[in-house]
Backbone as a printed PyTorch tensor [residue, N CA C, xyz], in Angstrom:
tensor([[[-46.3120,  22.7100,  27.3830],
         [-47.0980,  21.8000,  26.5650],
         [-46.5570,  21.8090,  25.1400]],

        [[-46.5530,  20.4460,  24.8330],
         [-45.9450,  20.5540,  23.1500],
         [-46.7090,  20.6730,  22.2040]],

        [[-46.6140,  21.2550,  21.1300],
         [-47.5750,  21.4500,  19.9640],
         [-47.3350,  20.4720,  19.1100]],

        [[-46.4500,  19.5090,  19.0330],
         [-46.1600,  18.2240,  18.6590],
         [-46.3790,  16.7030,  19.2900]],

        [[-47.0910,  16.0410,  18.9480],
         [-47.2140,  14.5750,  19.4860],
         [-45.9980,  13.5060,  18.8980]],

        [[-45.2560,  13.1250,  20.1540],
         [-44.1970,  12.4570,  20.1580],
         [-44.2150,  10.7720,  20.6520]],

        [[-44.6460,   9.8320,  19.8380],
         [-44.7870,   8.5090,  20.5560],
         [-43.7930,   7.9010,  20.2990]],

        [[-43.6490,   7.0580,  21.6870],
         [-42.2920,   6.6320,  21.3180],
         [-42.8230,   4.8220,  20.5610]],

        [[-41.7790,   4.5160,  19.6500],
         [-42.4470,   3.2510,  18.6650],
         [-41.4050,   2.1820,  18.7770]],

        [[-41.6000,   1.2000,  19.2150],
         [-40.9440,   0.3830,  19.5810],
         [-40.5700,  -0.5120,  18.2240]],

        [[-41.6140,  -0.5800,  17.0450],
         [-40.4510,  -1.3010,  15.6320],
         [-40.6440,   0.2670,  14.8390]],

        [[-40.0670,  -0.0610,  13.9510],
         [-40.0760,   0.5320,  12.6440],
         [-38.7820,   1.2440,  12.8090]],

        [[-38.8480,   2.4260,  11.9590],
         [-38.0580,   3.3400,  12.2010],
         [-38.3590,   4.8160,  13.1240]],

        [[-37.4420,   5.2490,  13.9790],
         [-37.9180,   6.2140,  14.4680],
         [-37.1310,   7.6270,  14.4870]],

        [[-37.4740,   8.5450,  14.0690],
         [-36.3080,   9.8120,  13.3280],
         [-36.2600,  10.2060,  15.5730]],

        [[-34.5950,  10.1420,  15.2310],
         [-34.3240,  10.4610,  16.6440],
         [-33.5690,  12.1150,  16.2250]],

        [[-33.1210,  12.2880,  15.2140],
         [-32.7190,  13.5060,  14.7350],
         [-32.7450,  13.8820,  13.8020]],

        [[-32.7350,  14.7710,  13.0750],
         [-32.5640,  15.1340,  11.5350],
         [-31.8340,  14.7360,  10.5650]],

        [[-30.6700,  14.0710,  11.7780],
         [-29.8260,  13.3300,  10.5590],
         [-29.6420,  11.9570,  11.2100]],

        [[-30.4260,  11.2800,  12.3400],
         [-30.2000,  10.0960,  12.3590],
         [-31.3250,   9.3680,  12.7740]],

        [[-32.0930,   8.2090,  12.3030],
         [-32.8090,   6.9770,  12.7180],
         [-32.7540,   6.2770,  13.2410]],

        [[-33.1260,   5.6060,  13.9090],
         [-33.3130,   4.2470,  14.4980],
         [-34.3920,   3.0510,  14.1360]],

        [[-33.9080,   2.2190,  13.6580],
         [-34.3900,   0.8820,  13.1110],
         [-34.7550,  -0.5400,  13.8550]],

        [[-35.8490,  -0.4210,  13.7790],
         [-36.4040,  -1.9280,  15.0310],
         [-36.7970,  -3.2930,  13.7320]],

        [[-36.1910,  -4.3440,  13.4680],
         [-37.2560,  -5.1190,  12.8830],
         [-37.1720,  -6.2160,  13.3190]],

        [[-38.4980,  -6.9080,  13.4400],
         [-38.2760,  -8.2560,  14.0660],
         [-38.2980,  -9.7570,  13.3670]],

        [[-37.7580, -10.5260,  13.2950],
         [-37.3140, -11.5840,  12.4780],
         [-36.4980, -12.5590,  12.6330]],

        [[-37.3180, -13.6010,  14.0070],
         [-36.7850, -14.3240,  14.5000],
         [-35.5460, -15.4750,  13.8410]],

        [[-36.8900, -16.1550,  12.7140],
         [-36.2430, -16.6780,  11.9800],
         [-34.6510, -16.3750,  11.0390]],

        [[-34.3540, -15.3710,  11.0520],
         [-33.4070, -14.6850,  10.1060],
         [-32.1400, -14.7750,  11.1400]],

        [[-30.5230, -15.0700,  10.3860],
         [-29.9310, -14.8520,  11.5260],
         [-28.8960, -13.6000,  10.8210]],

        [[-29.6920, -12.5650,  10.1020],
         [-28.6150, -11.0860,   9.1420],
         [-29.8490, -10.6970,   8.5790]],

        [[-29.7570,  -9.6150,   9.0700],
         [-30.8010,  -8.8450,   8.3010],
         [-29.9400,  -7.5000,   7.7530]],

        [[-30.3890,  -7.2210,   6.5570],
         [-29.1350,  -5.7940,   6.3090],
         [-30.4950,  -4.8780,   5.8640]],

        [[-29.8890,  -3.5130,   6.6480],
         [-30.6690,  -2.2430,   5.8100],
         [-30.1550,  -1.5500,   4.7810]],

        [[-31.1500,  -1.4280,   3.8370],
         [-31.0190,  -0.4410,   2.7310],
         [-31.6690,   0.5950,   2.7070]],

        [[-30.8230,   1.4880,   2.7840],
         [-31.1620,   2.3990,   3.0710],
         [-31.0040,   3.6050,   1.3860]],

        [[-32.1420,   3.9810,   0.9510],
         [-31.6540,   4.5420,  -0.5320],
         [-30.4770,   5.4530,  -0.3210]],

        [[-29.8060,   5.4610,  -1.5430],
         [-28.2050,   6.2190,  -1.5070],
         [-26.9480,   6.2400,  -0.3390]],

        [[-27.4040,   4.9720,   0.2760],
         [-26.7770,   4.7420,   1.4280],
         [-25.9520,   3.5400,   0.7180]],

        [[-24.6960,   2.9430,   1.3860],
         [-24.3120,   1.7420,   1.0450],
         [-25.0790,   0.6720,   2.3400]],

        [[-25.4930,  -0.2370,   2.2660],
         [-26.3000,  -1.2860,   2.9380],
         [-25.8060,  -1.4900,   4.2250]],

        [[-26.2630,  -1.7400,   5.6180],
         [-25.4540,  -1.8770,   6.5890],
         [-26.3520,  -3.3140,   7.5040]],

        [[-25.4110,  -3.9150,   8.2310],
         [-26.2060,  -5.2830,   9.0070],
         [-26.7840,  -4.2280,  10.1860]],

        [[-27.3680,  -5.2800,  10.4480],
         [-28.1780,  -4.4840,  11.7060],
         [-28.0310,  -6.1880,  13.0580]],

        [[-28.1750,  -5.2400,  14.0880],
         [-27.4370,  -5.9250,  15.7920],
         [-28.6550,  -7.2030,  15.7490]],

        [[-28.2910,  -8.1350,  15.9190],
         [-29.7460,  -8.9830,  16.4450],
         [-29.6260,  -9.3300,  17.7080]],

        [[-30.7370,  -8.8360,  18.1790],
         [-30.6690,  -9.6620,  19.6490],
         [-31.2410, -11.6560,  20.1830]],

        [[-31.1880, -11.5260,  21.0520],
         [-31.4860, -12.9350,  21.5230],
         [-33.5250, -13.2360,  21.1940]],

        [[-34.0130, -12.4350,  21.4140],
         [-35.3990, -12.1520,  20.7580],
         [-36.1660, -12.0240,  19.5680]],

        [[-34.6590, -11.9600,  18.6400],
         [-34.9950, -11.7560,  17.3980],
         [-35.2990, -10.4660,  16.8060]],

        [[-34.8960,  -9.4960,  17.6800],
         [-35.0770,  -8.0790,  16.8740],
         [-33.7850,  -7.6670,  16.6390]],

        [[-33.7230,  -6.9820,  15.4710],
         [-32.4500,  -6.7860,  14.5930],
         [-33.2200,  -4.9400,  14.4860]],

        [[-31.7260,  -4.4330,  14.9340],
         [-31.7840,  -2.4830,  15.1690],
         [-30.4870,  -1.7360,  15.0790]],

        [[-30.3990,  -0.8960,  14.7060],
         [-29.1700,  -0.0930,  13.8420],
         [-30.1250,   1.2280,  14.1390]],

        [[-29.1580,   2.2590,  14.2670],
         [-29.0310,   3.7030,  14.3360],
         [-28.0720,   3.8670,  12.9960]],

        [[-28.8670,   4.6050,  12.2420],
         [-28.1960,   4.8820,  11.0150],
         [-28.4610,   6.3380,  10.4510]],

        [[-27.3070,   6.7220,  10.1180],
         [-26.9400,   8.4740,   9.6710],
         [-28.6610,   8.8070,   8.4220]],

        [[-29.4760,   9.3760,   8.3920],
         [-30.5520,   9.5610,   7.8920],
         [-31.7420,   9.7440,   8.3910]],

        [[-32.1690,  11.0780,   7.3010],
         [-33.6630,  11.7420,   7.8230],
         [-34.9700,  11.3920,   7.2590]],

        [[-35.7430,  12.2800,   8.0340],
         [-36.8830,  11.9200,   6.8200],
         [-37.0110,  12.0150,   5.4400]],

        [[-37.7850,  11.4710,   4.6980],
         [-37.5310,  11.2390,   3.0980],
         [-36.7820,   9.5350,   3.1320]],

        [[-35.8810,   9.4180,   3.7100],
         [-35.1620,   8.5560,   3.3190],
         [-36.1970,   7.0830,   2.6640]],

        [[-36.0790,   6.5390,   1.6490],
         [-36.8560,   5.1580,   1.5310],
         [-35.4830,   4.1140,   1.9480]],

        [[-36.1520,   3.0740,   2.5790],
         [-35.4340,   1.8860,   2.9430],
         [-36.1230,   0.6380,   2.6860]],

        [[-35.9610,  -0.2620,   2.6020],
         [-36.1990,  -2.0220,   2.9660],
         [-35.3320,  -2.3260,   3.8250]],

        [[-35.7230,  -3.5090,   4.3390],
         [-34.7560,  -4.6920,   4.9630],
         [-34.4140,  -6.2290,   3.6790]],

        [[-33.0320,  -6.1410,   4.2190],
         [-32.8750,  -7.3970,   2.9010],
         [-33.0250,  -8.5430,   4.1010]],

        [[-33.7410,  -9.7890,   4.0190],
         [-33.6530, -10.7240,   4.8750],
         [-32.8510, -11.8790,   4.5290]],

        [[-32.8420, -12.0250,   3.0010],
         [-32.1480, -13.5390,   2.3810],
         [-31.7290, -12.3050,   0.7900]],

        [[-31.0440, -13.1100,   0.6540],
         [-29.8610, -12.5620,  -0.7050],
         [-31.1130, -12.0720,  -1.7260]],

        [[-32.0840, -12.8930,  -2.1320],
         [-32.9890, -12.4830,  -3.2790],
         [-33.9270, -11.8900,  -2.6790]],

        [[-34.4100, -11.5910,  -1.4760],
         [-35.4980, -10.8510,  -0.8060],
         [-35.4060,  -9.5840,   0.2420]],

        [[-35.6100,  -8.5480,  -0.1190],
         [-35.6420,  -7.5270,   0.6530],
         [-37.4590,  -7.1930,   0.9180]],

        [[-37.6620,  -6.5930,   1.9310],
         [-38.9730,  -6.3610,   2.2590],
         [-39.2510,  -4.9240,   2.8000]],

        [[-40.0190,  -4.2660,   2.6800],
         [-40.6330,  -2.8890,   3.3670],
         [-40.9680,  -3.3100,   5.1060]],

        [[-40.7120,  -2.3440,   5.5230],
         [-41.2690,  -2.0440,   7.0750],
         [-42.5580,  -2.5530,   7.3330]],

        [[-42.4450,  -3.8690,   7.8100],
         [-44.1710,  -3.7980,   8.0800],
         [-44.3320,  -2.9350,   9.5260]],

        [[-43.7360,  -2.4460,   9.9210],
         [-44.2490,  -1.6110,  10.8500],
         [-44.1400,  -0.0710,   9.9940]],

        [[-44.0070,   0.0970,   8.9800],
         [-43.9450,   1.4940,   8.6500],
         [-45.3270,   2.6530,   8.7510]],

        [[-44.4910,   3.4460,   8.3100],
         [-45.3120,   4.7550,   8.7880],
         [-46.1350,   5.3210,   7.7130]],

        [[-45.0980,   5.0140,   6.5150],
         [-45.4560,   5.7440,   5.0710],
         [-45.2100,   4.6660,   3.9510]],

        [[-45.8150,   4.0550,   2.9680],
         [-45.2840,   3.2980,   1.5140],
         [-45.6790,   4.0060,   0.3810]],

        [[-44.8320,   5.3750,  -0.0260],
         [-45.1890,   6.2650,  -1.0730],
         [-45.3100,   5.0340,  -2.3560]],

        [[-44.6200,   4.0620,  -2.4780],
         [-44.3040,   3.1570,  -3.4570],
         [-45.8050,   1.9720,  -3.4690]],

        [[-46.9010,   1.8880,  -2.7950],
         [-47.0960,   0.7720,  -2.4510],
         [-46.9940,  -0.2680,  -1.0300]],

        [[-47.8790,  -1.0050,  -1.1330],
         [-47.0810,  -2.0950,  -0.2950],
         [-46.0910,  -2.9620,  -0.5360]],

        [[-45.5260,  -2.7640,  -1.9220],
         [-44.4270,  -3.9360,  -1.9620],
         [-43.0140,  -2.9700,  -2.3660]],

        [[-43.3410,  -1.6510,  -2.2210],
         [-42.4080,  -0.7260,  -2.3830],
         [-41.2760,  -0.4710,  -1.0800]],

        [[-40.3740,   0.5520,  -1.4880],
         [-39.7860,   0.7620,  -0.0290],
         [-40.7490,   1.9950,   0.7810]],

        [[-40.0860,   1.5820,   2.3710],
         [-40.6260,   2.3120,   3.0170],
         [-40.2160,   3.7130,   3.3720]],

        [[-40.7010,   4.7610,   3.9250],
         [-39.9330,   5.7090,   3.8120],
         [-40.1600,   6.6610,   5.3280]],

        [[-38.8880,   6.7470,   5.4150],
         [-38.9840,   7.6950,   7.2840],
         [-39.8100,   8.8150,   7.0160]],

        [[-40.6290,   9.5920,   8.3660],
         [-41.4010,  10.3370,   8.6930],
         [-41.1530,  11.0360,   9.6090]],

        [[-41.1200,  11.8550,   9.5510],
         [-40.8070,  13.0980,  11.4220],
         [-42.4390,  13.1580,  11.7190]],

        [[-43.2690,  12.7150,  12.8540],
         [-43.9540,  13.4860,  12.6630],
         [-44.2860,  14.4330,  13.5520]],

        [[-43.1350,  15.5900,  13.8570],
         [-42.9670,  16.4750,  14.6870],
         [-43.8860,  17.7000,  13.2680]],

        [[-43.5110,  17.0310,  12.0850],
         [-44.2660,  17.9500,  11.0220],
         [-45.4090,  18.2230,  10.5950]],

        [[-46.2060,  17.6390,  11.5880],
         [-47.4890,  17.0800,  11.6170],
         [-47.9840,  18.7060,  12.7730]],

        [[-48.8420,  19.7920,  12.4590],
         [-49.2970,  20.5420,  13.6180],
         [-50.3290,  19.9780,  14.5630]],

        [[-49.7900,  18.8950,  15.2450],
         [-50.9700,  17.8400,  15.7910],
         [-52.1200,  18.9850,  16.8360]],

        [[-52.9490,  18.7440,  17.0730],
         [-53.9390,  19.2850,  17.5750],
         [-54.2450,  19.4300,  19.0620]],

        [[-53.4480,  18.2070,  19.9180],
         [-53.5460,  17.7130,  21.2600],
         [-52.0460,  17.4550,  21.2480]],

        [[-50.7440,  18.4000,  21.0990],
         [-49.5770,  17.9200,  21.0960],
         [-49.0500,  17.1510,  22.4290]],

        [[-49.8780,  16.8740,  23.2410],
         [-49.2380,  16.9740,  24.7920],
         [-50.1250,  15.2240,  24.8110]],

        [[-50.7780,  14.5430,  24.2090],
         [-51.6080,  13.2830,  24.0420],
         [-50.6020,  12.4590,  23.9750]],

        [[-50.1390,  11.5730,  24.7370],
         [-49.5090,  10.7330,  25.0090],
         [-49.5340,   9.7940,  24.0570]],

        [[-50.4460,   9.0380,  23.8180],
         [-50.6910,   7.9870,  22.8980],
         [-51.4050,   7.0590,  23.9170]],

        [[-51.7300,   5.8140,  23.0770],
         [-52.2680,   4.4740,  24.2050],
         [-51.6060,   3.3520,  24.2060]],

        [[-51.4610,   2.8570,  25.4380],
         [-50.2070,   2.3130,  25.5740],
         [-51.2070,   0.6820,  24.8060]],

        [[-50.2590,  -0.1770,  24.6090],
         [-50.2930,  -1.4700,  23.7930],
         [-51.7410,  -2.1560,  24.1230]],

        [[-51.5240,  -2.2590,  25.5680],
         [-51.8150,  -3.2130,  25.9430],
         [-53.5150,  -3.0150,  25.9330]],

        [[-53.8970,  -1.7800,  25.7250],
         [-55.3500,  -1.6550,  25.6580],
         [-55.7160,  -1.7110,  24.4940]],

        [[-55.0270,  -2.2600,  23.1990],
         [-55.1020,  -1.5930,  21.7050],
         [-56.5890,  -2.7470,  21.4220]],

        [[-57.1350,  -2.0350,  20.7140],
         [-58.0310,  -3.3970,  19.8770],
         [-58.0880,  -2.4500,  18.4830]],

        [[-57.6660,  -3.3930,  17.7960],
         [-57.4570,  -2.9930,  16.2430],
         [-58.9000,  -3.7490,  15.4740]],

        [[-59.3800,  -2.1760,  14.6960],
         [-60.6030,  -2.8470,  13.8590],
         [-60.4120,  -2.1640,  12.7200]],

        [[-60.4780,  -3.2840,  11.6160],
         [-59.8860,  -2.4470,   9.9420],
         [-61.0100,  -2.0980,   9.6910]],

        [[-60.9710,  -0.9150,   9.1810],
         [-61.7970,  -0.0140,   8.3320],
         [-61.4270,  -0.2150,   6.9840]],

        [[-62.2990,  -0.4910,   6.3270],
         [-62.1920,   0.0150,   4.4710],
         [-62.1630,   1.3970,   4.0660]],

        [[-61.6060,   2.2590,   4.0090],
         [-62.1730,   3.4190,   3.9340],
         [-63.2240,   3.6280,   2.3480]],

        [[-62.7560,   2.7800,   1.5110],
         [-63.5190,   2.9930,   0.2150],
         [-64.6940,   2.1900,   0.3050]],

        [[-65.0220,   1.6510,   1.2570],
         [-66.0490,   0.8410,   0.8460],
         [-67.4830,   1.6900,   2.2140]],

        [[-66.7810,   2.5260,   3.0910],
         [-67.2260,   3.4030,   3.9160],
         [-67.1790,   4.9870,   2.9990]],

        [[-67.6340,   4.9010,   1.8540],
         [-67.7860,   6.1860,   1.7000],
         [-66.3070,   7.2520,   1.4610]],

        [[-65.3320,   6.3830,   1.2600],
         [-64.2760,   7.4580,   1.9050],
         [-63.9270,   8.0840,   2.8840]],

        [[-63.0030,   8.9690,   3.2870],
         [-63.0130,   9.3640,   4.7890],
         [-64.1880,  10.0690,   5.1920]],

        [[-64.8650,  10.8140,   4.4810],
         [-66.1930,  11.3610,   5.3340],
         [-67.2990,  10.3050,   5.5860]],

        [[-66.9050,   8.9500,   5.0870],
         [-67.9250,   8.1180,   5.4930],
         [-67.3270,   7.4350,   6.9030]],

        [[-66.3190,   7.3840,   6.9230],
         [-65.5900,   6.8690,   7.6670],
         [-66.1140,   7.8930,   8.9850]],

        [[-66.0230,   9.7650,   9.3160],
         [-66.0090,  10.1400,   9.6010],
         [-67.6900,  10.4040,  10.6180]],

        [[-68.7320,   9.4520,   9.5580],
         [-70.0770,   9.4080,   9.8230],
         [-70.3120,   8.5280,  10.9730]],

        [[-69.3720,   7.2490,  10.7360],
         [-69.3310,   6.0590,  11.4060],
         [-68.5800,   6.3500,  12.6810]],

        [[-67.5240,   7.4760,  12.8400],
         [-66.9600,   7.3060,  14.0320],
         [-67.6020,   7.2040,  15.5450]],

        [[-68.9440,   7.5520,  15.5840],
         [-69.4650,   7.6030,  16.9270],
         [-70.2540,   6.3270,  16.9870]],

        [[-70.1430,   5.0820,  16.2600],
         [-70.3340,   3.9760,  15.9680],
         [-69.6050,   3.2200,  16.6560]],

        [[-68.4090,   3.4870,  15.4850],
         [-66.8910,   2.9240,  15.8320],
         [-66.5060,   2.9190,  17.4660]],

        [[-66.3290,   4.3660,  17.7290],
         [-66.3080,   4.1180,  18.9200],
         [-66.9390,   3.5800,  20.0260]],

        [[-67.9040,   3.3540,  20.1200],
         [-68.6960,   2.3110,  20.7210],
         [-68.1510,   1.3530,  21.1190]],

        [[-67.5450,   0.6800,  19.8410],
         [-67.0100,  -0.5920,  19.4990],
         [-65.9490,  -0.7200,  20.7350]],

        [[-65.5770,   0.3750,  21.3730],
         [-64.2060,   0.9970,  22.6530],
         [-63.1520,   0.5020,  21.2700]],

        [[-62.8660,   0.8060,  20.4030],
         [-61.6000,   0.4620,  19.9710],
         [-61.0360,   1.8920,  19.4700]],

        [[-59.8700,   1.5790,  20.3090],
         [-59.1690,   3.2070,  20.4410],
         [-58.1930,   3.5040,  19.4280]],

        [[-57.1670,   2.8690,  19.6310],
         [-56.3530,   3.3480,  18.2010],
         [-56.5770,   3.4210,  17.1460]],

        [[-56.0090,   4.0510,  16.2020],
         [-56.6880,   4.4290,  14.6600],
         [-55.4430,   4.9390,  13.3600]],

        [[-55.3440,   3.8520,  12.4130],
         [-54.8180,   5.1990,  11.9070],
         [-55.2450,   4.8160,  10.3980]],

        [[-55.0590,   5.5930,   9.5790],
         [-55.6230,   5.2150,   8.0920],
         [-54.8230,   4.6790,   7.0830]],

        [[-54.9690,   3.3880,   6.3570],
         [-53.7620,   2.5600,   5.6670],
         [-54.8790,   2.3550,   4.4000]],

        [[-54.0130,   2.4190,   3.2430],
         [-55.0860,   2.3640,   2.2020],
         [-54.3350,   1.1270,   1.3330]],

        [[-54.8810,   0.1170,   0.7670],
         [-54.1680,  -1.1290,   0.5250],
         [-54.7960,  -1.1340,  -1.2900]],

        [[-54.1200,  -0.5680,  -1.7330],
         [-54.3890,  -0.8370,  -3.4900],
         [-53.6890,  -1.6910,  -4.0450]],

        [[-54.6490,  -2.2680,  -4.6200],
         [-54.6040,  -3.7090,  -5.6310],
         [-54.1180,  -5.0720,  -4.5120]],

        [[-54.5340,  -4.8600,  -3.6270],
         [-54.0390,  -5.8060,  -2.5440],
         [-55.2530,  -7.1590,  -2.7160]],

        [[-54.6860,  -8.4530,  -2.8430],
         [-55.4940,  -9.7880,  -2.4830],
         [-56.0980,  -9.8910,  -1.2430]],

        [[-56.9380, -10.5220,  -1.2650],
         [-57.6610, -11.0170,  -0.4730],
         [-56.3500, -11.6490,   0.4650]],

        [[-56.6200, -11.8420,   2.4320],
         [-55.4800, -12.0890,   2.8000],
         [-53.9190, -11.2280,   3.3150]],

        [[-54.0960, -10.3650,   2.5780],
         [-52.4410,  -9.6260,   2.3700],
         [-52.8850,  -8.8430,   3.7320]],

        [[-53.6500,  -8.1490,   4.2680],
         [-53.7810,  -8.0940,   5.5640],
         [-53.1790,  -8.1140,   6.4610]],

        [[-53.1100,  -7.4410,   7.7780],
         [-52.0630,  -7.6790,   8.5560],
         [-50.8860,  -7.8390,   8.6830]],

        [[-50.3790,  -6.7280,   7.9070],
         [-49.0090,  -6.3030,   8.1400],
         [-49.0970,  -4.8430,   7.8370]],

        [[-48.2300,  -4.0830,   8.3420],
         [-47.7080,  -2.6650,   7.6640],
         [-49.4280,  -2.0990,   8.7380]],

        [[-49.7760,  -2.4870,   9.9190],
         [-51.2030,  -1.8900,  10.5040],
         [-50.9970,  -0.7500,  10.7610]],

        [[-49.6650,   0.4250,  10.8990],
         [-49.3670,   1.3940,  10.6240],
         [-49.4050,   2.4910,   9.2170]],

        [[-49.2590,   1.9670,   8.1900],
         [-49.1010,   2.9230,   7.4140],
         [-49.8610,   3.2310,   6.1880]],

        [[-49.3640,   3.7280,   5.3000],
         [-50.3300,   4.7280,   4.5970],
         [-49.6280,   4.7590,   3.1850]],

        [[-50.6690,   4.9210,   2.4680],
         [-50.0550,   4.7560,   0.5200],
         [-50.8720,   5.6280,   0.2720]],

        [[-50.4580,   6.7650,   0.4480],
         [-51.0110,   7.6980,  -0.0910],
         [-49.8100,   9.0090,  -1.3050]],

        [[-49.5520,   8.9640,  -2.4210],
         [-48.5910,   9.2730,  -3.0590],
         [-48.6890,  10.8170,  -3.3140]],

        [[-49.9210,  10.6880,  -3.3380],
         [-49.9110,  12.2820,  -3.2470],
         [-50.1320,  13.1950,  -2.1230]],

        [[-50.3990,  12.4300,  -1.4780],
         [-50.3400,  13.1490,   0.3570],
         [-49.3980,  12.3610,   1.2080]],

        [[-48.4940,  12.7910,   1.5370],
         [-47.2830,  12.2210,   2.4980],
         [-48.3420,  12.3240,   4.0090]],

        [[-48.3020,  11.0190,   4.9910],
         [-49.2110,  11.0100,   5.8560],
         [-48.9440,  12.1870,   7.1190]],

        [[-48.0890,  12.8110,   6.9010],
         [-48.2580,  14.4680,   7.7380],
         [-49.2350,  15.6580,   7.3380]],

        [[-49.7900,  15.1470,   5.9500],
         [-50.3850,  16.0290,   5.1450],
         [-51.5590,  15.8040,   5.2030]],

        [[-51.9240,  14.2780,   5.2730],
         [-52.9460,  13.6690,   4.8960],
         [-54.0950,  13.7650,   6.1500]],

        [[-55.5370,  14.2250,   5.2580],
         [-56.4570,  14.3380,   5.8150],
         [-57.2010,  13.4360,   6.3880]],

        [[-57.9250,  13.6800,   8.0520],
         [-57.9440,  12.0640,   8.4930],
         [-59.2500,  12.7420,   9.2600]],

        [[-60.4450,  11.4610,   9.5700],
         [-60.9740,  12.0970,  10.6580],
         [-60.8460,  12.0870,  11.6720]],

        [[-60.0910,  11.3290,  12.5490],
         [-59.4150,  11.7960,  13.9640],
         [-58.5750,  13.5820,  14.0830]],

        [[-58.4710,  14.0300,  13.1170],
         [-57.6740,  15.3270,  13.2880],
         [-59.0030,  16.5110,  12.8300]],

        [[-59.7380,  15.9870,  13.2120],
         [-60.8690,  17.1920,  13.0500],
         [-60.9640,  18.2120,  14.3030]]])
C-alpha cells in the first residue's frame, strides 16, 4: 500500500520524475503553442489532430511555466495545480508524492462521475466553515473537491484553472484543507 496518492492527470503538467514533466494543453484553435518554462529556453510542444499540444520537458517541481499561444499572449495552466503568482501569473509544477496523503492507496474518481460545485471558501466562513458544511455538501453526492482561492477575480473569470490554488504562503502540499482531516 502506498503512503502517497498518485492520480494520473490527463492536462496540465504531470512530474513523471524529478527531473522531468509532462505537459498536456488543449487549444484547438491554436496551430503552435510554445512552453515556457522559467530559466529554460522556450520549446514548441507536439499538437495532435484533437488539439492537444504535449512535450516532456527536462524539469521538476518548483518550476513556473506558461504556455505562449500567439506572439503577445502567453497564459497559465488552466488545468494547474498551483498559481503562487495569482491567476494571471505563471503556473508552477507540484509532486504531490510530497503531500503525506492519508488514504495513499485512494485511487481518485474517475471523470465521468465528477459533479463540480464551487465553494467560496471566504464567504463560508473560511475553511472551518467550509468544514461545517461538508456533511451538507455531501449530500449534494458531489464528490470531487479541491480548494482554489480566486483574489481580486471579476465576476465571470470562473471556470478555468478548477484545479488549483493561490495560496503564496502555503504551497498546496502544505496547505490545510478539510478533506485531509
Amino acid at each position: 500500500m502506498s503512503t502517497h496518492f498518485q492520480s494520473a492527470r490527463y492536462a496540465g503538467a504531470t512530474l513523471l520524475d524529478a527531473g522531468h514533466t509532462r505537459f498536456r494543453f488543449w487549444a484547438p484553435s491554436c496551430h503552435t503553442v510554445v512552453l515556457e518554462a522559467q530559466g529554460h529556453a522556450p520549446v514548441a510542444m507536439a499538437r495532435d489532430r484533437e488539439g492537444w499540444f504535449e512535450c516532456v520537458f527536462p524539469c521538476g517541481a518548483g518550476t513556473r511555466y506558461r504556455y505562449r499561444v500567439a506572439r503577445d499572449l502567453a497564459v497559465p495552466d488552466p488545468a494547474s495545480c498551483y498559481q503562487p503568482d495569482d491567476v494571471r501569473g505563471p503556473s508552477e509544477v507540484v509532486d504531490p508524492a510530497t503531500y503525506d496523503w492519508r488514504h495513499g492507496a485512494w485511487p481518485g474518481r474517475p471523470w465521468h462521475e465528477a459533479v463540480i460545485y464551487e465553494v467560496h471558501v471566504g464567504l463560508m466562513g473560511g475553511y472551518e466553515g467550509v468544514a461545517r458544511e461538508l456533511p451538507r455538501l455531501a449530500a449534494l453526492r458531489s464528490r470531487p473537491s479541491s480548494s482554489c482561492r480566486w483574489p481580486r477575480c471579476r465576476a465571470g473569470a470562473t471556470g478555468v484553472m478548477t484545479a488549483c490554488c493561490h495560496l503564496p504562503r502555503n504551497p498546496p502540499m502544505a496547505r490545510p484543507t478539510p478533506s485531509r482531516r
